[in-house]
N, C-alpha and C positions, 0 to 999 in steps of 0.2 A: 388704451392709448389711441391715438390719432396719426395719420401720417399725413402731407401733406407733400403735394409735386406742384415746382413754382413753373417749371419751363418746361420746353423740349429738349434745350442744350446742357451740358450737364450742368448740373448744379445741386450740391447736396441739400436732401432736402430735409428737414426735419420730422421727428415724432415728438409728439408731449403727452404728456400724464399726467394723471391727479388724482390725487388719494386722497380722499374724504375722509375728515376727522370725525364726521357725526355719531359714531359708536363709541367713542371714546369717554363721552359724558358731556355732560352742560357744557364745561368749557373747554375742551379738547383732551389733548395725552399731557399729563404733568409729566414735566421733566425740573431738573436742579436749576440752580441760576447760575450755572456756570459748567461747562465742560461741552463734550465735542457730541454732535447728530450725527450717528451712519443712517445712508438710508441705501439701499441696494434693489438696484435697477435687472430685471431679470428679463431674457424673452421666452416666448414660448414655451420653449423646450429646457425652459428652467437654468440656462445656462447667463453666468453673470454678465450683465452688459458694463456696469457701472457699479462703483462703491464710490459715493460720495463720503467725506468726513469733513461735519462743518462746527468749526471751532465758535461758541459764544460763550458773552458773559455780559449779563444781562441783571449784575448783583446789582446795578444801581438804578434797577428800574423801580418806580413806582408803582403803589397798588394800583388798580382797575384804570392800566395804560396798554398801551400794543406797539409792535415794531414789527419790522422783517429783517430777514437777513437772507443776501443772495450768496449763491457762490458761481462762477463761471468759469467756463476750463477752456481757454483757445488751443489753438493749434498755431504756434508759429514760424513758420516757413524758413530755417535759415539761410537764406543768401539776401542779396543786395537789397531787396525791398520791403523784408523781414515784414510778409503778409501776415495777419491774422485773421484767422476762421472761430466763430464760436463753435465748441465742438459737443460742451453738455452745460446746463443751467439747473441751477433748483433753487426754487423759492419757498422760504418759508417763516411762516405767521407764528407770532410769539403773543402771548398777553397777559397779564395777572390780572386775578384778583383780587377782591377786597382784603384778603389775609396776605398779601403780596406771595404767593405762589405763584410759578408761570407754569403757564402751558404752552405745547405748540398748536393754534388752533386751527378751524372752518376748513382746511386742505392744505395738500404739500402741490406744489406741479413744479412738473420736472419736464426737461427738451432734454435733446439730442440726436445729432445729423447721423444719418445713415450713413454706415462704411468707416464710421469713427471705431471703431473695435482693430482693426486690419494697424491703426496707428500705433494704438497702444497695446499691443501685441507685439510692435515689432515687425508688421509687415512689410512689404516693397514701399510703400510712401511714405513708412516711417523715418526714411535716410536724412533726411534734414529738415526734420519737423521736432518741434521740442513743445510741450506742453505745460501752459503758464495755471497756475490756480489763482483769482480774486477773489476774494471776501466781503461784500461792500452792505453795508448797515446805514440807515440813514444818519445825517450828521446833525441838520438843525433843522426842527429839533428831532433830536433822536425817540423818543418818545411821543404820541399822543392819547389824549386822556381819549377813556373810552366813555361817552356818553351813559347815563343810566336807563335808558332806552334801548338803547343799543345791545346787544348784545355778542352777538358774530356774526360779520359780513365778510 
């Protein structure tokens, strides 16, 4: 993973990750056309940062097409101006083949702000912070054909 510092004044800064499919085969990890992705986010010392769980269904996809599908988790601040922070992100690549099998392909990457663990634990800034989950899949069009050239980018 990577870290990155944007200022001097505070400001959470993020870390992201990517996990490379290329071991997986040609076309990445086959999964079903429909049910939920854990992926779990660890640090160092093996301890869980994150368990994402991202719901798709993906049964009316076409053969040799691709999609992604995000999920993002804010942090939002309850009182009057009801702030939002993103506070973790994961992206990930879907595609079938000719047999309309999907895979998740070419990488997963994943953020997350630093100090986000202290919230959902329950820490001291967890007092009126409540944490939203989205989902967001492309709409139109939800699908594109995957050239036969192409093969994973």
């Amino acid at each position: 993973g990577n870290f990155y510092n944007f200022s001097e004044i505070y400001c959470p800064s993020p870390y992201t990750g990517c996990i490379k499919l290329d071991q997986c085969g040609t076309h990445g990890y086959q999964i079903s056309k429909q049910g939920r992705i854990q992926a779990t986010v660890f640090d160092p010392e093996n301890s869980v940062i994150r368990i994402f769980l991202v719901p798709y269904d993906v049964r009316d996809m076409p053969p040799r097409s691709q999609t992604f599908i995000r999920q993002r988790i804010t942090a939002v601040q309850n009182n009057e101006k009801k702030q939002r922070s993103l506070q973790y992100h994961i992206h990930l690549r879907l595609m079938s083949g000719r047999s309309s099998r999907v895979y998740l392909h070419t990488e997963i990457r994943v953020l997350f702000v630093r100090g986000t663990s202290s919230i959902d634990a329950g820490g001291p800034d967890s007092d009126n912070v409540s944490m939203e989950t989205d989902n967001c899949v492309p709409r139109n069009p939800r699908y594109s054909t995957i050239s036969k050239t192409k093969r994973s980018s």
